[in-house]
The first five atom37 places (N, CA, C, CB, O) and aatype in JSON, in Angstrom:
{
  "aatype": [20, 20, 20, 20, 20, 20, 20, 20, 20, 20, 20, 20, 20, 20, 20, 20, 20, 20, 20, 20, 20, 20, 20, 20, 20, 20, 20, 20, 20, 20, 20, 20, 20, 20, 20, 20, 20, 20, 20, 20, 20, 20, 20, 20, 20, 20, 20, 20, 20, 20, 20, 20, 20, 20, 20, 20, 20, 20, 20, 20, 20, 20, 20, 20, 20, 20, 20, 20, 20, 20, 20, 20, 20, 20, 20, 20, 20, 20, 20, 20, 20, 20, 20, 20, 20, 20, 20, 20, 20, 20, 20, 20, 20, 20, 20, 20, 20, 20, 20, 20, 20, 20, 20, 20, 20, 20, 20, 20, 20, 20, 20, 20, 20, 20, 20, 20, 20, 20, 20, 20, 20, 20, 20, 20, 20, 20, 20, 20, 20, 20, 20, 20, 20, 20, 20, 20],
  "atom_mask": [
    [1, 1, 1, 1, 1],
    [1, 1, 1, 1, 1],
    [1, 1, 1, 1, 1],
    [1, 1, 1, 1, 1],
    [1, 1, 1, 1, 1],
    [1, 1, 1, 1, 1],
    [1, 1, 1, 1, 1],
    [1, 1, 1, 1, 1],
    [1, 1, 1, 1, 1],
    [1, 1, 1, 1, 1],
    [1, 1, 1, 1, 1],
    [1, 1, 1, 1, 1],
    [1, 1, 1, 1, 1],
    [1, 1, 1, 1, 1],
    [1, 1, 1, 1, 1],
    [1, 1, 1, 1, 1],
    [1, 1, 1, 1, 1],
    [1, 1, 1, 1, 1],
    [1, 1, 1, 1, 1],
    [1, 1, 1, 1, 1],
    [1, 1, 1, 1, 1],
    [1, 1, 1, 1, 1],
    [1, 1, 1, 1, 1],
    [1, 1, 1, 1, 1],
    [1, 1, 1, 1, 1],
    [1, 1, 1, 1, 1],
    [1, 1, 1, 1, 1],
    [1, 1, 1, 1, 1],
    [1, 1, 1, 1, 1],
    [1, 1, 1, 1, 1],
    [1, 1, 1, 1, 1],
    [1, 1, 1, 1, 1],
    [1, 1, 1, 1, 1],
    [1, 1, 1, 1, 1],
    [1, 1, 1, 1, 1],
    [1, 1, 1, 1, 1],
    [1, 1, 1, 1, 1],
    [1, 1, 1, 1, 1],
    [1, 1, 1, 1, 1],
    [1, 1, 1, 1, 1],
    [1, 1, 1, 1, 1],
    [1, 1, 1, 1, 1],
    [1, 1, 1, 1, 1],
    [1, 1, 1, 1, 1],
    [1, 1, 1, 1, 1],
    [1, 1, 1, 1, 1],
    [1, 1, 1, 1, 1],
    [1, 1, 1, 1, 1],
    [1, 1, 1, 1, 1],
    [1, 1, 1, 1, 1],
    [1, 1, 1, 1, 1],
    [1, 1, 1, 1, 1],
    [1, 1, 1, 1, 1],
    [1, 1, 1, 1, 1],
    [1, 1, 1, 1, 1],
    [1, 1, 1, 1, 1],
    [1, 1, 1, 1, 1],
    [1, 1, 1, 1, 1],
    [1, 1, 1, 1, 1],
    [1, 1, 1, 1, 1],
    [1, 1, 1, 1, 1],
    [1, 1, 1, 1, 1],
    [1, 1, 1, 1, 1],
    [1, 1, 1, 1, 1],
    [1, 1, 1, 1, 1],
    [1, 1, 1, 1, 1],
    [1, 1, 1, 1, 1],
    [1, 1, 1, 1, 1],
    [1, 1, 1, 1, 1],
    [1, 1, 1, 1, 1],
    [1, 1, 1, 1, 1],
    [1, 1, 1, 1, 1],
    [1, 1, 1, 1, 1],
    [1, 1, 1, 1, 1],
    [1, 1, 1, 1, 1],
    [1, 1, 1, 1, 1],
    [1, 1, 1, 1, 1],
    [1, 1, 1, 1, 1],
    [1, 1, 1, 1, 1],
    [1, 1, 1, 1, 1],
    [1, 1, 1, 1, 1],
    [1, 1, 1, 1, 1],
    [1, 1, 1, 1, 1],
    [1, 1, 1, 1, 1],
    [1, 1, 1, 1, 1],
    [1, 1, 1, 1, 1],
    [1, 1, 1, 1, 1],
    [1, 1, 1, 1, 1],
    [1, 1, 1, 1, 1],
    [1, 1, 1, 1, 1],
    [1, 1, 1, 1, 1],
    [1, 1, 1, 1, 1],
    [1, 1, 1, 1, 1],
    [1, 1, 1, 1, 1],
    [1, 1, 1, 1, 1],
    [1, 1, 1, 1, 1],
    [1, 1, 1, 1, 1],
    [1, 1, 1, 1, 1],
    [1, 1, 1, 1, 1],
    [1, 1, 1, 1, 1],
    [1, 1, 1, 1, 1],
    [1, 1, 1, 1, 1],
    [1, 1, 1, 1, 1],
    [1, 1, 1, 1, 1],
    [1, 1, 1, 1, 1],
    [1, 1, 1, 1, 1],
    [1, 1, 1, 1, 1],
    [1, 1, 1, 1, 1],
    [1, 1, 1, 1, 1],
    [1, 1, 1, 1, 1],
    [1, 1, 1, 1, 1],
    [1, 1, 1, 1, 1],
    [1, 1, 1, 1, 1],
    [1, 1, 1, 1, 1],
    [1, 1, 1, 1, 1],
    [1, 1, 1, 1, 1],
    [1, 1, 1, 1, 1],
    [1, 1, 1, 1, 1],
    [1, 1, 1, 1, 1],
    [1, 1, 1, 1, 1],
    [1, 1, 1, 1, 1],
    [1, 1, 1, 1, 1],
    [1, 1, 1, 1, 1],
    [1, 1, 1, 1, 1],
    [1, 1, 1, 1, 1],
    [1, 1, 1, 1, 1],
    [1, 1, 1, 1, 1],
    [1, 1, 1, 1, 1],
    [1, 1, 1, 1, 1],
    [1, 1, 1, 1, 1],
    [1, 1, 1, 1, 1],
    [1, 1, 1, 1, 1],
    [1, 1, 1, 1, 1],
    [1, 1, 1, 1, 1],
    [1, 1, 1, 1, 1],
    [1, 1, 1, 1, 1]
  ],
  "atom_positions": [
    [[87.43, 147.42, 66.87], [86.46, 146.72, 66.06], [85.47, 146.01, 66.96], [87.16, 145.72, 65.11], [85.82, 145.36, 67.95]],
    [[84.34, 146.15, 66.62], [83.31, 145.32, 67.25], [82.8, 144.03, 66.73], [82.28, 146.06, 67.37], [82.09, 143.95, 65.72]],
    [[83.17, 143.04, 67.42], [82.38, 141.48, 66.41], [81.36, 141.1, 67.47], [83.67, 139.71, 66.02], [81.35, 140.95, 68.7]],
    [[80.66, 141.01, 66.64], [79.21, 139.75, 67.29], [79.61, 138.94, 66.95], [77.62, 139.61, 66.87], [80.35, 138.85, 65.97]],
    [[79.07, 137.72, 67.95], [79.36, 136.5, 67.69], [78.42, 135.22, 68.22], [80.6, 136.44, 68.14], [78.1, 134.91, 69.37]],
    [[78.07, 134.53, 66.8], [76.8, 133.52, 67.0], [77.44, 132.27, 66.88], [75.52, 133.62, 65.87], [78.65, 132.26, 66.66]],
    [[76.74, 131.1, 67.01], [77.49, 129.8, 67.35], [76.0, 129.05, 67.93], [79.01, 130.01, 68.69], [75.33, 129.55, 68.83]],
    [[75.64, 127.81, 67.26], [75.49, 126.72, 67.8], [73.5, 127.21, 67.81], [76.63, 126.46, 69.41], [72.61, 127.34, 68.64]],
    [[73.66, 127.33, 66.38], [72.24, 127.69, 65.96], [71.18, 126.9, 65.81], [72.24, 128.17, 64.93], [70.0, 127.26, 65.78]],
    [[71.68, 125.68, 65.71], [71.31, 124.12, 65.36], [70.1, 123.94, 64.69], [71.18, 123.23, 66.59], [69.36, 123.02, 65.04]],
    [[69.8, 124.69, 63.78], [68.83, 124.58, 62.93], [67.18, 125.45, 63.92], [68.81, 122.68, 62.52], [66.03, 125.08, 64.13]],
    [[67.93, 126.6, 64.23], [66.64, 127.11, 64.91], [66.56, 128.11, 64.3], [66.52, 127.34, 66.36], [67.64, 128.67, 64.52]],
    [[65.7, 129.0, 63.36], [65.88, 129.99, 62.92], [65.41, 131.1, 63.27], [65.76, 129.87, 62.09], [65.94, 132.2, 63.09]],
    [[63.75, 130.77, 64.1], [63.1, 131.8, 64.49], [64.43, 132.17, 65.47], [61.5, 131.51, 65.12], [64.93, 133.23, 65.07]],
    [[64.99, 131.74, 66.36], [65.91, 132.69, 67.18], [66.95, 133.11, 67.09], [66.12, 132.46, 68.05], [67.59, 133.78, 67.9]],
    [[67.39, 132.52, 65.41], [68.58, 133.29, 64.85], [68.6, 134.73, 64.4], [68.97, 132.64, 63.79], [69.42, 135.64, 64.46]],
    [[67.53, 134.6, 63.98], [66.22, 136.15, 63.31], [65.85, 137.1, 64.39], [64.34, 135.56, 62.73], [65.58, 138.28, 64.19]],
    [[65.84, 136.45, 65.67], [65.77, 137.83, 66.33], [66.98, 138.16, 67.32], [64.41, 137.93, 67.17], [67.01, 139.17, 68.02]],
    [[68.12, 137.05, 67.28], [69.39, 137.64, 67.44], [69.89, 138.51, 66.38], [70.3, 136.67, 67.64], [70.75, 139.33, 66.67]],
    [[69.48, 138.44, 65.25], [70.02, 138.55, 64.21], [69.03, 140.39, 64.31], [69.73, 137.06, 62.93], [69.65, 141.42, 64.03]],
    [[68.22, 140.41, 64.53], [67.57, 141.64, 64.11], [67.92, 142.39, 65.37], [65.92, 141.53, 63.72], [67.92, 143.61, 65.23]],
    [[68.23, 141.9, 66.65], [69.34, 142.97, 68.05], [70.4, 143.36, 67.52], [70.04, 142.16, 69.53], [70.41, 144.59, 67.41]],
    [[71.32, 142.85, 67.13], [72.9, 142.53, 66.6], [72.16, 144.06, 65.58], [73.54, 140.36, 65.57], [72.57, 145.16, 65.97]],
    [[71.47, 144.08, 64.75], [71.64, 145.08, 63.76], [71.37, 146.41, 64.37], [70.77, 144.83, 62.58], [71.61, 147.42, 63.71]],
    [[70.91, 146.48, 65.52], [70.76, 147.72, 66.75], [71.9, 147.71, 67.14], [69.77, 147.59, 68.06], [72.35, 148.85, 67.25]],
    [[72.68, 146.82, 67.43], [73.8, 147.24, 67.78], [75.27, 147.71, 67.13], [73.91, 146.51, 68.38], [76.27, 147.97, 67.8]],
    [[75.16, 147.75, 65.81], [75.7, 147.7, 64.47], [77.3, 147.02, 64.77], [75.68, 149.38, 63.72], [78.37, 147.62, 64.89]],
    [[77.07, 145.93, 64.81], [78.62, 144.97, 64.75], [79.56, 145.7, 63.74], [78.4, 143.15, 64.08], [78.96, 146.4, 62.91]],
    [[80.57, 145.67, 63.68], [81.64, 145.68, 62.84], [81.69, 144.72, 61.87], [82.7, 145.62, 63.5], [81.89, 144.91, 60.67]],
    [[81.42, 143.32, 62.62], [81.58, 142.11, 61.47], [80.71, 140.97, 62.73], [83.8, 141.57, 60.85], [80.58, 140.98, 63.96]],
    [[80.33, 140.22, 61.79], [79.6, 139.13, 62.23], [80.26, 137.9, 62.22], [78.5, 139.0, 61.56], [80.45, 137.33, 61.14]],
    [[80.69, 137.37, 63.4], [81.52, 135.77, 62.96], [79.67, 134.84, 63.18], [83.42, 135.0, 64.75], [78.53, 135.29, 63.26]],
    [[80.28, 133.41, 63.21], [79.69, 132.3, 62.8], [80.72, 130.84, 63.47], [79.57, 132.47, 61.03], [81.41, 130.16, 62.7]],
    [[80.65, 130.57, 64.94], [81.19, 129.68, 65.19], [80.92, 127.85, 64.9], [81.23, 130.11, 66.19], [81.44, 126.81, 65.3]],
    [[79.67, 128.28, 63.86], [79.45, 126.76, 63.4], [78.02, 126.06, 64.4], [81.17, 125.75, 63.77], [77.29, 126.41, 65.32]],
    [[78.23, 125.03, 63.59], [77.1, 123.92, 64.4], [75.69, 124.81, 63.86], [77.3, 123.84, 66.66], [74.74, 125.13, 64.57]],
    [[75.8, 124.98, 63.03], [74.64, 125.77, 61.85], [72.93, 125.06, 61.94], [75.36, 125.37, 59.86], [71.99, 125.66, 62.44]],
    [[72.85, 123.56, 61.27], [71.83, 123.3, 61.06], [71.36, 122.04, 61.77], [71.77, 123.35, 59.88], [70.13, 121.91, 61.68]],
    [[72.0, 121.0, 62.49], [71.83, 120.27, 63.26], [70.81, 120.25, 64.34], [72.74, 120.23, 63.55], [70.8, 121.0, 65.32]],
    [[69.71, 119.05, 63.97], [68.4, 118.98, 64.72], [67.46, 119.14, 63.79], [68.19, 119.98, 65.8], [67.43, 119.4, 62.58]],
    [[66.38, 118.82, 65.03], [64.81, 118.64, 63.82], [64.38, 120.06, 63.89], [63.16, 117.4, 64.46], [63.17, 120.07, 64.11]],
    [[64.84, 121.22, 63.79], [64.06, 122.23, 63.35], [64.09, 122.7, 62.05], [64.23, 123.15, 64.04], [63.17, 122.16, 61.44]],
    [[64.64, 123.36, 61.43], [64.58, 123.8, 60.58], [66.22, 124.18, 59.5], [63.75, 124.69, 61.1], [66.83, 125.09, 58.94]],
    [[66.24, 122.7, 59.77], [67.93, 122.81, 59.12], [67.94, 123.27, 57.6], [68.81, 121.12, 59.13], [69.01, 123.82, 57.37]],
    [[67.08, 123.23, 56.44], [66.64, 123.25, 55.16], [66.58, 125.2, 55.38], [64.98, 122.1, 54.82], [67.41, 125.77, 54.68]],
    [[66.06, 125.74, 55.9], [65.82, 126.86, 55.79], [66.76, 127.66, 56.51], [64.65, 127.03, 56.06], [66.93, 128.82, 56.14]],
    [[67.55, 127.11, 57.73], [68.75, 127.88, 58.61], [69.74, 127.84, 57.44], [69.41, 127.01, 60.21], [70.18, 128.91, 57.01]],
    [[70.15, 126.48, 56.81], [71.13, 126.92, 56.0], [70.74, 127.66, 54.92], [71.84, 125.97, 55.61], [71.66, 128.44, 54.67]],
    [[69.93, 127.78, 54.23], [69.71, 129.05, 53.06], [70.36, 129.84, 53.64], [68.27, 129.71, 52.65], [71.56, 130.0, 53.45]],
    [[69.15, 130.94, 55.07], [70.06, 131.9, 55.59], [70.93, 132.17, 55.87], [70.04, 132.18, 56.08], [71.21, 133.36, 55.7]],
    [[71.83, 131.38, 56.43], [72.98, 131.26, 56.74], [74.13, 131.75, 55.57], [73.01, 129.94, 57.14], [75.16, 132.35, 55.9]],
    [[73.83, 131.42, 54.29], [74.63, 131.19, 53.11], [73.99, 132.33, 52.23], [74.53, 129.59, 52.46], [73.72, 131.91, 51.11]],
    [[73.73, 133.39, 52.39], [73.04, 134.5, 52.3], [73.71, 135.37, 53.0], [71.78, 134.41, 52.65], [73.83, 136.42, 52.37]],
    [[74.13, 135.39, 53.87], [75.29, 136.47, 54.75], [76.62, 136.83, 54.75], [75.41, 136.21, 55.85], [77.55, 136.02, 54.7]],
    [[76.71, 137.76, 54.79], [78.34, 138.03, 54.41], [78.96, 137.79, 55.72], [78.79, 139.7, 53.82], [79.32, 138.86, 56.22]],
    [[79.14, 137.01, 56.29], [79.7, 136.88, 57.9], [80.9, 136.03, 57.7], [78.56, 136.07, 59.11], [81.04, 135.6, 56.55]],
    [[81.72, 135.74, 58.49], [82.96, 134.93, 58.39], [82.49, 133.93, 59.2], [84.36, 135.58, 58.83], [82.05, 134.17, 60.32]],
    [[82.56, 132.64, 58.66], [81.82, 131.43, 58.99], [82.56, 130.81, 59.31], [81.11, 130.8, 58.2], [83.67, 131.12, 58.9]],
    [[82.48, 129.4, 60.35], [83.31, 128.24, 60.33], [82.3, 127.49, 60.31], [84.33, 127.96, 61.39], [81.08, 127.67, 60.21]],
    [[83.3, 126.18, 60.45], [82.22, 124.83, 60.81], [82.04, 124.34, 61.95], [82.49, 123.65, 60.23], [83.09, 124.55, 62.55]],
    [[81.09, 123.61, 62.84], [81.26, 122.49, 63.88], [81.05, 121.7, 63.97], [81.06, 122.42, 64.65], [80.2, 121.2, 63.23]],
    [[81.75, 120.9, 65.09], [81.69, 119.45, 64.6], [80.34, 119.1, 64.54], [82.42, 118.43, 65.48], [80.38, 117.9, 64.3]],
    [[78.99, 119.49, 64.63], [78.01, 118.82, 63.91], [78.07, 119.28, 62.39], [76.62, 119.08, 64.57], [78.01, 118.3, 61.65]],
    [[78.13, 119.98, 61.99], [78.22, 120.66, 60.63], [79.23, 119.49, 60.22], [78.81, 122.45, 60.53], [78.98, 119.03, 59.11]],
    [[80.43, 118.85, 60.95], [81.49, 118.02, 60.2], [80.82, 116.94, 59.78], [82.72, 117.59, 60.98], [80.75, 116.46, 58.65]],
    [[80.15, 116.47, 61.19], [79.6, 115.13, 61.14], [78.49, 114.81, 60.0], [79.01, 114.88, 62.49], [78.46, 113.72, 59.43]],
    [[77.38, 116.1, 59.68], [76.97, 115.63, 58.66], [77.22, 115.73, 57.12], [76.14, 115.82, 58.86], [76.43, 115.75, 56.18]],
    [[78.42, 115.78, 57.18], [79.1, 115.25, 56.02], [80.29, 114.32, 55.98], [79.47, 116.24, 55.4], [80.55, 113.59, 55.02]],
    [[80.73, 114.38, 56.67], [82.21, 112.91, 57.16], [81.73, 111.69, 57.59], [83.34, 113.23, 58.66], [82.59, 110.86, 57.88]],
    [[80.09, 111.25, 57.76], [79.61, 110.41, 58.02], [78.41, 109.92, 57.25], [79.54, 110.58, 59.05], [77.81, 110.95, 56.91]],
    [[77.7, 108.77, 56.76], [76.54, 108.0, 56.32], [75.51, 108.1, 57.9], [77.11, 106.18, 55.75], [75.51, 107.6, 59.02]],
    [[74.67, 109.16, 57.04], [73.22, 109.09, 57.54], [73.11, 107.49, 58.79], [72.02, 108.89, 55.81], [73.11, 107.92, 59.95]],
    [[73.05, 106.29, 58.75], [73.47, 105.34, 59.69], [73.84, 105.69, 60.84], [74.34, 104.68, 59.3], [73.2, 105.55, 61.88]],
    [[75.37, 106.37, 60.65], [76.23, 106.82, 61.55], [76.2, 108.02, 62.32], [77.16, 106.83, 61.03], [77.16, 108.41, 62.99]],
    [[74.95, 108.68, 62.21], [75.01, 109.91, 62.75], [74.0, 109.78, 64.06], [74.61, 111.05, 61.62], [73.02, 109.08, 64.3]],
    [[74.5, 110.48, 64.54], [73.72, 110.77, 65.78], [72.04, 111.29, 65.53], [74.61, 111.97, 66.57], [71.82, 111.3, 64.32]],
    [[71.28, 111.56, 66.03], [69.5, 111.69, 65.65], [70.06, 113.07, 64.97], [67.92, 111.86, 67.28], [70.36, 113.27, 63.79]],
    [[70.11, 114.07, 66.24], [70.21, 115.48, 65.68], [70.75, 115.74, 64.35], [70.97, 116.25, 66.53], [70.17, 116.5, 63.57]],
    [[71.83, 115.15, 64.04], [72.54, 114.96, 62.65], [71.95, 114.45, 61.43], [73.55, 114.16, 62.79], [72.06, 114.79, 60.26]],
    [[71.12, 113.3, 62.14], [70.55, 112.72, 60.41], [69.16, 113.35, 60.68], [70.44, 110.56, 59.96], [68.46, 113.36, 59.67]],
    [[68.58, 113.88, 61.79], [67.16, 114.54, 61.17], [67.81, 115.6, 60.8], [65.76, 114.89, 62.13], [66.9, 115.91, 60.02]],
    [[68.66, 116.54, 60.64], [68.6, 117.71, 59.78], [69.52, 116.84, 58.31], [69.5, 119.35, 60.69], [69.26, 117.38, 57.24]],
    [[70.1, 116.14, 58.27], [70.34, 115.32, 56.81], [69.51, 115.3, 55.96], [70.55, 114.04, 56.84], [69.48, 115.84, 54.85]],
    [[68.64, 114.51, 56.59], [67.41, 113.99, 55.58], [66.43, 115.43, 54.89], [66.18, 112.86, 56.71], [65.65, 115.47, 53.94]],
    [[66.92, 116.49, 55.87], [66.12, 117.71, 55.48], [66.81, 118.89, 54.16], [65.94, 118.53, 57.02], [66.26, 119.78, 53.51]],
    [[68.49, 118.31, 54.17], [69.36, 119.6, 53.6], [69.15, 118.38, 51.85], [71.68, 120.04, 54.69], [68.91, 117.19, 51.62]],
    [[69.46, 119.83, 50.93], [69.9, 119.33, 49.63], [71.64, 119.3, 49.73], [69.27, 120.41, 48.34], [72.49, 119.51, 50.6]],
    [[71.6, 118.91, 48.28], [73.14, 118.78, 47.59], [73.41, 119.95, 48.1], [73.44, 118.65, 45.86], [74.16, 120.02, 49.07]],
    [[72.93, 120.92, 47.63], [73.51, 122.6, 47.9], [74.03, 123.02, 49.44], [72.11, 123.77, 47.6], [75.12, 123.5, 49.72]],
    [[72.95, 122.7, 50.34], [73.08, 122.62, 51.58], [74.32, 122.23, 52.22], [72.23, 121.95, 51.92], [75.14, 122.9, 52.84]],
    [[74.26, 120.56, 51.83], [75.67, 120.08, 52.04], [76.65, 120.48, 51.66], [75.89, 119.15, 51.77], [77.63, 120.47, 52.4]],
    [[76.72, 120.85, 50.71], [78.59, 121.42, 49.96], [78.82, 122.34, 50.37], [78.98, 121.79, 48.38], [79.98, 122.74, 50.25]],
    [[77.76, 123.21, 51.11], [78.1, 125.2, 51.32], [78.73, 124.29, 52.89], [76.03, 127.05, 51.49], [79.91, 124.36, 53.23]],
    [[77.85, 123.63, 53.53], [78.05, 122.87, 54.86], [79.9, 122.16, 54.94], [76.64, 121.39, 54.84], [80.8, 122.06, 55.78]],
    [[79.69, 121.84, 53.62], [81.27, 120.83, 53.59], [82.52, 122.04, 53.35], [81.33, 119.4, 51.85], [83.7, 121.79, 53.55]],
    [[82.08, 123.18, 52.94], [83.24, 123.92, 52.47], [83.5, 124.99, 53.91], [82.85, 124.81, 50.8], [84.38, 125.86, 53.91]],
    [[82.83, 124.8, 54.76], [83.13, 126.04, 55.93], [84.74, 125.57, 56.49], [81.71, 126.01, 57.54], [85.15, 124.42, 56.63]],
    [[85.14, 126.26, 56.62], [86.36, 125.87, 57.04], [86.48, 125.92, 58.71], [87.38, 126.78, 56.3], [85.91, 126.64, 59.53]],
    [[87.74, 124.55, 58.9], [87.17, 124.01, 60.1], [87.76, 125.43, 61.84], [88.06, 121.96, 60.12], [87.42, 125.61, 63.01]],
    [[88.72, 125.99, 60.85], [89.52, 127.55, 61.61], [89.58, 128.39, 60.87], [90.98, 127.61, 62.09], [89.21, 128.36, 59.69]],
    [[90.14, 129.44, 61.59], [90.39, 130.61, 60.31], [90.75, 131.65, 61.71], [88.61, 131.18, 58.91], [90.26, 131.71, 62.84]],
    [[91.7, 132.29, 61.11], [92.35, 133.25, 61.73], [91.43, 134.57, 61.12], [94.03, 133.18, 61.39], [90.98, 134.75, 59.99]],
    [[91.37, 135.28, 62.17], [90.56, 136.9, 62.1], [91.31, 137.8, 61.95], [89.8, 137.44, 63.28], [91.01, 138.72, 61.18]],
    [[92.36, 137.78, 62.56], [93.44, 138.93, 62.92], [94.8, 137.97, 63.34], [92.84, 140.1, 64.41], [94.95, 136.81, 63.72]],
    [[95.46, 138.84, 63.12], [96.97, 138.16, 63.66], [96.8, 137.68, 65.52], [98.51, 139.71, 63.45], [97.66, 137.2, 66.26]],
    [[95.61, 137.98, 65.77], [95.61, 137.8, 67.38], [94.17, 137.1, 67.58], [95.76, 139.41, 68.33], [93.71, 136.86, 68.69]],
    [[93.5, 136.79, 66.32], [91.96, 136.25, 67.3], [91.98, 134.88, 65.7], [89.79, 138.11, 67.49], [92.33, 135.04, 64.53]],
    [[91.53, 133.88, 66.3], [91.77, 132.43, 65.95], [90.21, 132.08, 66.16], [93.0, 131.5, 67.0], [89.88, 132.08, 67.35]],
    [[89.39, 131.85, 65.41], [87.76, 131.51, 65.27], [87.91, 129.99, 65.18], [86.85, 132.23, 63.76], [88.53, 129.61, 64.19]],
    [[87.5, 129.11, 65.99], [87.44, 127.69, 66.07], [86.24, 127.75, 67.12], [88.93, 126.87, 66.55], [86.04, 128.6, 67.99]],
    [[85.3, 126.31, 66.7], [84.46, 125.59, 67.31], [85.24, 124.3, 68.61], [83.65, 124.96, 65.99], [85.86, 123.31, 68.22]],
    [[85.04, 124.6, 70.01], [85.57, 124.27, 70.5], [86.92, 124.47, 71.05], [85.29, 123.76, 70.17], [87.0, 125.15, 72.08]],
    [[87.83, 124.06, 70.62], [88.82, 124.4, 71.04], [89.79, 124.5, 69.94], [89.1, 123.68, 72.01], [89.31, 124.23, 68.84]],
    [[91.32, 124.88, 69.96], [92.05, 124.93, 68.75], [92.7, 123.16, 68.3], [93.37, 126.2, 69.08], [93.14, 122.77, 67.22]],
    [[92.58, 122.6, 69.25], [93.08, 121.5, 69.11], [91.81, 120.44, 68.85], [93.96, 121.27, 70.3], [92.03, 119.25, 68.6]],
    [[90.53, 120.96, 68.92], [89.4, 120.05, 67.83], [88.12, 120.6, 68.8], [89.62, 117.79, 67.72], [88.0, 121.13, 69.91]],
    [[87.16, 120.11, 67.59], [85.67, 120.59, 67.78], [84.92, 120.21, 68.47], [84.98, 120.56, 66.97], [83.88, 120.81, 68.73]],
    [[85.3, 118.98, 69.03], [85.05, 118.12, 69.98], [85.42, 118.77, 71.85], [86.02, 116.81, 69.41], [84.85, 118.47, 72.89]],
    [[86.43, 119.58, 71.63], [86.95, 119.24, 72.89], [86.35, 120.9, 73.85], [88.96, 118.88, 72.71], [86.14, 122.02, 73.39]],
    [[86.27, 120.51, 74.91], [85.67, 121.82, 75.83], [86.08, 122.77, 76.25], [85.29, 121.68, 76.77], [86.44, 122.39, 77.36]],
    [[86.26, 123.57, 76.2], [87.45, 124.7, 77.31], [86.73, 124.64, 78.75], [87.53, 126.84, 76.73], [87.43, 124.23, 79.68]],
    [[85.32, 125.02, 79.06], [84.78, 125.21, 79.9], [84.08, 123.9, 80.83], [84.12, 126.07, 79.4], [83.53, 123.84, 81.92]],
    [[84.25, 123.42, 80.3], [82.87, 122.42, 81.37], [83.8, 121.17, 80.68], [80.4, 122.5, 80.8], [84.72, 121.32, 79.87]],
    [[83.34, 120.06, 81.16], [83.59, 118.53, 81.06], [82.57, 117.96, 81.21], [84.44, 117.93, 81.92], [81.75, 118.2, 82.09]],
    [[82.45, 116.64, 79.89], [81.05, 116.57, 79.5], [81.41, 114.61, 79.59], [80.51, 117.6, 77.62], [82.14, 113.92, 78.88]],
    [[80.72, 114.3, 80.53], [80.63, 112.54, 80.96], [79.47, 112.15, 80.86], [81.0, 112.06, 82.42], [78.62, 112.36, 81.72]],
    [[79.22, 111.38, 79.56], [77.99, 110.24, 79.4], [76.99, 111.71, 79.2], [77.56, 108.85, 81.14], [77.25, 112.51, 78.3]],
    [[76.11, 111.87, 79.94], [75.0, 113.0, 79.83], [74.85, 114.06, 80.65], [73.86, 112.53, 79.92], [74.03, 114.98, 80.66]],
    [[76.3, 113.64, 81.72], [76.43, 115.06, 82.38], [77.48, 115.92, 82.23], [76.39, 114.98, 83.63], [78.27, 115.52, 81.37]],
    [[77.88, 117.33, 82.93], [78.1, 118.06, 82.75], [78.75, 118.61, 83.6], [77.45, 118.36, 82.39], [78.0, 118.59, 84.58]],
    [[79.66, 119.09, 83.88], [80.73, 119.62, 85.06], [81.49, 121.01, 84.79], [81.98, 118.47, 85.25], [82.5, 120.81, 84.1]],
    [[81.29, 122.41, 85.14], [81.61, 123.46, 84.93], [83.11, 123.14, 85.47], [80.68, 124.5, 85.5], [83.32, 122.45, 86.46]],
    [[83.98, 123.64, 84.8], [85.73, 123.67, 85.38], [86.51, 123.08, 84.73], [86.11, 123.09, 86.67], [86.08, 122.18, 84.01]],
    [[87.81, 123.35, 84.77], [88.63, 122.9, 83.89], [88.91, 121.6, 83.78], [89.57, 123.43, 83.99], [89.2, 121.13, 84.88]],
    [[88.95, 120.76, 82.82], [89.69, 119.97, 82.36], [90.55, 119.08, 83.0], [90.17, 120.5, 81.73], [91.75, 119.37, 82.95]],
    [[90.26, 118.21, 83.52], [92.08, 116.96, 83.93], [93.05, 117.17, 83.15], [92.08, 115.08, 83.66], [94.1, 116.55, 83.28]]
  ]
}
């Protein structure tokens, strides 16, 4: 089986659209969706339509969590400028992605890591920097 696999779209659509129009040259098997969908000032109102229009197997990430487990106040910029941009509809398709989901008895679709959405496999992330390698 062949999966493509997108993740961490953050409300950009022009470049979801032309990943999205390669991927169909390459004819995937199935399309996953590792989350972090509409987050940021681009175009979070119109990424999620598309988004919710596709037959792909979706999750959530933790920005997708945050803007709904939190008051607009509490969110980080990227989070409440795409808030202020999504409807009711937006949010609930946003609130219902589920936060894992098993693919196969052998492949496990999570944002981040299996133990939360937050956490890194690859790099280690301090204050505003960034460190390729594993983990302490």
């Amino acid at each position: 089986m062949r999966i493509a696999v997108v993740a961490d779209i953050h409300g950009n659509l022009r470049a979801l659209e032309a990943v999205y129009a390669d991927l169909l040259k390459r004819s995937p098997d199935l399309i996953v969706n590792l989350g972090d969908n509409v987050s940021g000032p681009l175009q979070a109102a119109e990424t999620a339509d598309w988004l919710m229009q596709q037959n792909w197997v979706q999750i959530r990430g933790n920005h997708d969590r945050q803007l709904v487990d939190r008051a607009p106040a509490e969110m980080g910029p990227s989070d409440r400028a795409a808030h202020a941009k999504l409807n009711r509809r937006q949010l609930d398709w946003t609130a219902s992605l589920p936060p894992t989901q098993m693919l196969t008895e052998d492949i496990l679709l999570c944002h981040g890591s299996p133990r939360g959405d937050l956490e890194y496999l690859l790099e280690q992330v301090d204050g505003d920097r960034v460190r390729f390698g594993q983990r302490d």
